[in-house]
Phi, psi and omega in degrees: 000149182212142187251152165227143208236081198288301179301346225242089179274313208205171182296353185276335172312290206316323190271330170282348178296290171340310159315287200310305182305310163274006172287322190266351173183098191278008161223045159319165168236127207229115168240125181247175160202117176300298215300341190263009172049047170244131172225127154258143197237142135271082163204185201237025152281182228266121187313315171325327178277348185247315152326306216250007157249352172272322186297327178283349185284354176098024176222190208228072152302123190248122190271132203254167200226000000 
């Protein structure tokens, strides 16, 4: 699954995306890239769930199709 995540600016994002995300699956394969605002997961938990710790973390993850 891949977000585009427009508020997520710097590496201190990256890293709280990053927490919120391995909070929900601590064995995700995780690609973030700031300057394109893409963050991509590989698991096979539920896109909801991952939309709903990145949103707690405080950025507007948008699911990209």
């Amino acid at each position: 699954m891949e977000f585009q995540v427009q508020d997520m600016t710097c590496g201190g994002c990256a890293g709280r995306i990053t927490k919120a995300v391995m909070a929900v699956d601590a064995g995700a394969v995780l690609q973030i890239d700031v300057p394109s605002h893409n963050v991509k997961i590989a698991s096979a938990t539920e896109v909801q769930k991952f939309d709903a710790a990145i949103r707690a973390a405080g950025y507007t993850p948008v699911l990209k199709e």
